[in-house]
N, C-alpha and C positions, 0 to 999 in steps of 0.2 A: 541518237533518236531525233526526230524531227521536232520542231519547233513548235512548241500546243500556245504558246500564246497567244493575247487577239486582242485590238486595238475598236475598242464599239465605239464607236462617233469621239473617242477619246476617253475612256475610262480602258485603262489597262488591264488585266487579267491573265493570272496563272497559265490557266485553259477554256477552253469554251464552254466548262460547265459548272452551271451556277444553280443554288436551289431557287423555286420561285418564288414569290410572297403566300405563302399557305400553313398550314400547320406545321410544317418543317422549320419554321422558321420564326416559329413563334418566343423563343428565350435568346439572348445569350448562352446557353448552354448547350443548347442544340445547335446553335449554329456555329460557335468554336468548335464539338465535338464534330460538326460536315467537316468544316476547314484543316482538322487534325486527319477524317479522312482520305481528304485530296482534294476537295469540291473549290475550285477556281473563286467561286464567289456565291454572294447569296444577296436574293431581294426579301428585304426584313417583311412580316408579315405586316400588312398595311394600317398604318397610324393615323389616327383622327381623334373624336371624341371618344373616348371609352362605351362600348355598347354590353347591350347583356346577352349573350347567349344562352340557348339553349341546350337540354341533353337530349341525348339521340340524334347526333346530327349527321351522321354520316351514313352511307348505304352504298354495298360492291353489287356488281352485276358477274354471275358466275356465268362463261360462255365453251361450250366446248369443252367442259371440265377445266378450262382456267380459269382461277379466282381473279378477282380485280381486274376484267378484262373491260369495265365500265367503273368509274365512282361517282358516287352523288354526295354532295354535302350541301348542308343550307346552314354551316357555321359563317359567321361576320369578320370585319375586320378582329382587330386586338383590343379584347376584354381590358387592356392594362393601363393604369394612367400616359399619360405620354412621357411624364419626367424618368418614370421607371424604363417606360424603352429605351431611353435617350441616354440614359445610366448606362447599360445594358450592352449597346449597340458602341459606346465611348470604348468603357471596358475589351470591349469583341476587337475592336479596328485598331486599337492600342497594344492586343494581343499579336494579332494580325496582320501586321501591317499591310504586306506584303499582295493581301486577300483582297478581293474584291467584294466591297459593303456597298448598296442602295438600300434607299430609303423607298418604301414603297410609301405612296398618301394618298388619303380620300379625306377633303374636308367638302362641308355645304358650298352652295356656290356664291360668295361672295369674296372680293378683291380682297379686302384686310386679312381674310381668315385664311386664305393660301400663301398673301404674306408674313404673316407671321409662322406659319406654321415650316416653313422653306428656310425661315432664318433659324430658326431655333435647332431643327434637323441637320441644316448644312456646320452650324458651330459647333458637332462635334466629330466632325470630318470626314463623314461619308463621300464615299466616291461620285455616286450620282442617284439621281433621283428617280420614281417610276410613278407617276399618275396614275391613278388605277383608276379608269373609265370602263371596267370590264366587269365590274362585279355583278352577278342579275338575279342575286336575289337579296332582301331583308334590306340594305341600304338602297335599290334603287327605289322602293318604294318611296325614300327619305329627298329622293329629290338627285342621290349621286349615285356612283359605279356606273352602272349602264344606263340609266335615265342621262346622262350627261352623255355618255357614249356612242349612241343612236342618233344626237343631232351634230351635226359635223360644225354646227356655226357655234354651240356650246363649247364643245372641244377647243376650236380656236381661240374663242375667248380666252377659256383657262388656262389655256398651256402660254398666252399673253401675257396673261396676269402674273402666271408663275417667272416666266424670263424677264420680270422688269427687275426680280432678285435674287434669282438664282446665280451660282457662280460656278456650280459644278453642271454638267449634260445632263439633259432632263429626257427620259423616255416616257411615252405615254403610250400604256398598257390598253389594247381595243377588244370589243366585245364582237364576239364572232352571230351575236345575235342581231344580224342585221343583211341586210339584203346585199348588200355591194361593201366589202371592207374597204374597198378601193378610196371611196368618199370619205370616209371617216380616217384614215392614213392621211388623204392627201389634206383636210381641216388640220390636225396635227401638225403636218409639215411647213404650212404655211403659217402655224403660228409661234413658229420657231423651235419644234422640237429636233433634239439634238440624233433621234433615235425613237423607236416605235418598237414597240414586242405586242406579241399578237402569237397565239387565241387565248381570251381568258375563255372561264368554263359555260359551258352550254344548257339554255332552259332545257330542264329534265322533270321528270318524275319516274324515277327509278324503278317500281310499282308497284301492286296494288297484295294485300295480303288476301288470299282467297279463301281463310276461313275467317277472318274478323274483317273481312270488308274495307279495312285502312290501307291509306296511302303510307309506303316504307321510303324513308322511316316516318316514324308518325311520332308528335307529342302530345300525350295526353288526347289520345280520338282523335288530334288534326294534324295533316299535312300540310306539306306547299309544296310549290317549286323550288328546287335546287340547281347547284352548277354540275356539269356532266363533263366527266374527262377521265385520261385513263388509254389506253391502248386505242380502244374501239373510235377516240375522237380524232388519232393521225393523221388520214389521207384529207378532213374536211382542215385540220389546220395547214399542212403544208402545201394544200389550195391558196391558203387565202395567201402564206406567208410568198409562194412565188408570184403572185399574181400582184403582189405590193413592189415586191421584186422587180419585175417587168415594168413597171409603172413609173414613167419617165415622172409624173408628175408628183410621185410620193419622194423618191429620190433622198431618203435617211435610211439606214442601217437597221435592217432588224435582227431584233431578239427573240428568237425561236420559240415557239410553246405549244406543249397539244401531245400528249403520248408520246412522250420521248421514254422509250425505257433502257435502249442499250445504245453500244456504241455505233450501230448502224442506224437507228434513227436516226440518230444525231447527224452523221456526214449526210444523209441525204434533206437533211434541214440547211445545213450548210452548204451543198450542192445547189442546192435549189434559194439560195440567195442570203440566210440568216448567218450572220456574224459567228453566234454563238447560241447556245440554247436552254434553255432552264426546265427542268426537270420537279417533279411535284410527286403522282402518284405514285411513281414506280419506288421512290423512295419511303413512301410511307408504308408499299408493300412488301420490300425488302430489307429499308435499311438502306444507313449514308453508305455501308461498302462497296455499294455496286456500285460506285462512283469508279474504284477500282477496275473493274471488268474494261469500264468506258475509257479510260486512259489507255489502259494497255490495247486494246482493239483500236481506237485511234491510232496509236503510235505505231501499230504493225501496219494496220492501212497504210498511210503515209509513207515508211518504210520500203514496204513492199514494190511500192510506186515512183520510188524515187523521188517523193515530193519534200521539202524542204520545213516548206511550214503550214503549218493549218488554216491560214490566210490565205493560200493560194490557192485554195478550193472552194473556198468564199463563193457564189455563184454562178459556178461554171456551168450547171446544168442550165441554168436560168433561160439562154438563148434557144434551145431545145422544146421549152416550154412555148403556146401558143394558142390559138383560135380552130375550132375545129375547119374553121372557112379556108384555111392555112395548108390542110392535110393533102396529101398526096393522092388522090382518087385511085389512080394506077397502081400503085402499089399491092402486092397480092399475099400474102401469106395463106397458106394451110395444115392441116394437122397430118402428122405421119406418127402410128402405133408402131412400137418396136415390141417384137411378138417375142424375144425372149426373157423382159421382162413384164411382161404383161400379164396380169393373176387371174385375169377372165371374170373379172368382179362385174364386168357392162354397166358402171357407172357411167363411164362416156356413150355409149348406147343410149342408156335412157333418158339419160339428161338432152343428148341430140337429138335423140327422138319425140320427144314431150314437149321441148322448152328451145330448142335452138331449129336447127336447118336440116334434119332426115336425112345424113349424109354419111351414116358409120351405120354399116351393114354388119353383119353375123353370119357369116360362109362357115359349112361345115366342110371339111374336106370328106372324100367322097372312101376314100379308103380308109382313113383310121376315125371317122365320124367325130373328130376333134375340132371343136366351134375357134374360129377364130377372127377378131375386128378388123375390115377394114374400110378405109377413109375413100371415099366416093371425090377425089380429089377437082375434079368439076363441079361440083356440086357443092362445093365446101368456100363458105365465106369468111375462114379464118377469123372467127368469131374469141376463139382461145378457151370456151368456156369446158370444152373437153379435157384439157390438158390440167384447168384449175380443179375439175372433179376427180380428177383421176385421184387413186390415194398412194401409186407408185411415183415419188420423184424421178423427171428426167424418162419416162414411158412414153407419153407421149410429147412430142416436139414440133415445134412451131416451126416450119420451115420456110423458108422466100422461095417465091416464084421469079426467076427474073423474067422482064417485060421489055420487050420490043419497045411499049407506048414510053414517049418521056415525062416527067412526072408534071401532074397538072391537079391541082387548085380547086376545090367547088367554087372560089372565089373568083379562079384565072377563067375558068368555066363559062362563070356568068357574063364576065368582062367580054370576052369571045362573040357570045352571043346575042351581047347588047349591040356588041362594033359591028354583026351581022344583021342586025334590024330581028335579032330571034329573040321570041320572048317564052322563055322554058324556064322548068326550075328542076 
């Protein structure tokens, strides 16, 4: 079998799957019992001052008939003294050795109080650390998680303060609530992080109950905002995690996060630039065994492909990824209906017709008055959105047109037209 190990800015690991700092990770108990599963490592649920929690914290967003296809929580760090974690987490990486332990932290922001808290965590031999600048709800208000997270010159500072005592790689966890993750990566990086994971959970309000008028979940008559994650938050985090990727100027290792539930998330987290990935909800929906699934679908991947080690697929997509100014204008794609599997449902009719380009007609044939679609292939701007309504896999297909033109640029486009004295857009 192929090699599932993986080497993040230098903390070593089993495989690339780690629980992330969240309810899963909340005891030594829980988090031996991942490790006894197969779970490569785990970021301990985040240490600072002991806070209080609330009950009712948590809320699923049911879609399509899947449960937990969205979660919301507006739980805090860890309820627990910090000597008891530190008990805890000794205990776990003594059991463990072999496993992969971080320490996640969130203190106030002041220099002493990240140094100490860095010394006390790394003496009892945690692998590396995780900055949680992502949290955005109940501690940012306090001044940290994402209130630190949002200003890139904050960030630098901390992750300063934290490398003047650190000994083991310090990653710093970012908050996807912000305009450009690019900036806040690239603050981290210059101030000496070892390593960056990225997306913590996203401002939600999961909603509203419509016969008592409350925000869910709700305590006691009141809501707030929570963090939002879970399946439905993938495509906005493996935006940000390749576009950090891509970025000459972030240029540290990251750590994957955001709707990771099977082992195909996963490679395409890893495809697309992340080291390795940490995983949260889908665990809390199922259970550490589906750690299991993720191993074995991995190692067939890999297998399959003749790839050696799980490192070598590290960001290979990455290059692929770009600017739409980039795209190939000439390029043509369109939709072609294969009429023996086709159920005559005119999903792709009406969606083309209502909402896309008028281009999928309805011919009856003239002898057996049997209706059949087809794709007005001129007319068709290979939009794709027929083939995603369709409820037949593989019915309709997305075909290439080859082109005479050679492939050219909105960007090469422009450049053309400037060296022409032409000004078009």
């Amino acid at each position: 079998m192929a090699d599932l190990s993986i080497n993040l800015a230098g903390i070593q690991s089993p495989n690339p799957f780690w629980l992330a700092s969240a309810p899963p990770t909340n005891s030594g108990y829980q988090v031996q019992r991942a490790f006894e599963a197969g779970w490569g490592g785990a970021v301990w649920k985040t240490l600072g001052e002991p806070i209080i929690n609330v009950t009712s914290r948590f809320a699923g967003l049911t879609f399509g008939g899947q449960r937990v296809f969205g979660f919301n929580n507006i739980e805090l760090i860890t309820d627990k003294p910090l000597e008891v974690n530190l008990k805890e987490m000794d205990e776990t990486k003594k059991r463990f050795p072999k496993h992969t332990l971080i320490a996640s932290l969130m203190v106030e922001h002041k220099q002493e109080a990240w140094h100490e808290i860095v010394k006390k965590v790394e003496a009892i031999g945690v692998d590396g650390l995780e900055l949680n600048f992502g949290c955005p709800h109940g501690m940012a208000e306090r001044g940290m998680g994402s209130a630190v997270g949002q200003h890139p010159d904050l960030i630098r500072q901390q992750v300063e303060w934290v490398k003047e005592v650190a000994q083991t790689p310090v990653i710093v966890k970012l908050t996807p609530n912000i305009t450009d993750i690019r900036f806040t990566a690239r603050a981290a990086s210059q101030g000496g992080a070892d390593a960056i994971s990225m997306i913590n959970t996203i401002n939600s309000l999961m909603g509203v109950d419509l016969d008592k008028w409350l925000p869910i979940p709700h305590v006691d008559g009141k809501g707030a905002h929570g963090g939002y994650c879970g399946p439905a938050v993938k495509p906005i985090a493996l935006n940000m995690v390749a576009e950090c990727a891509r970025d000459a100027q972030v240029g540290v290792p990251i750590s994957g996060i955001g709707g990771i539930s099977n082992w195909r998330d996963a490679v395409e987290f890893l495809l697309m630039g992340a080291t390795g990935v940490q995983v949260c909800t889908a665990a809390m929906h199922h259970g550490f065994r589906i750690v299991e699934d993720m191993i074995d679908g991995l190692n067939n991947y890999l297998d399959q492909r003749g790839i050696a080690s799980v490192m070598d697929i590290v960001g290979k997509a990455v290059p692929t990824y770009s600017d739409w100014g980039h795209l190939n204008l000439n390029y043509k794609v369109v939709a072609r209906i294969h009429e023996e599997t086709c159920i005559n449902c005119n999903k792709c009719h009406i969606a083309c017709e209502d909402t896309s380009h008028q281009c999928i007609d309805i011919i009856a044939d003239e002898a057996t008055g049997k209706e059949r679609l087809v794709v007005r292939e001129d007319d068709c701007v290979g939009c794709n959105l027929c083939s995603i309504v369709c409820p037949v896999e593989g019915t309709i297909e997305m075909v290439e047109i080859p082109s005479d033109l050679p492939p050219l640029s909105w960007n090469q486009r422009q450049a053309a037209l400037a060296a022409n004295g032409t000004n078009e857009t």
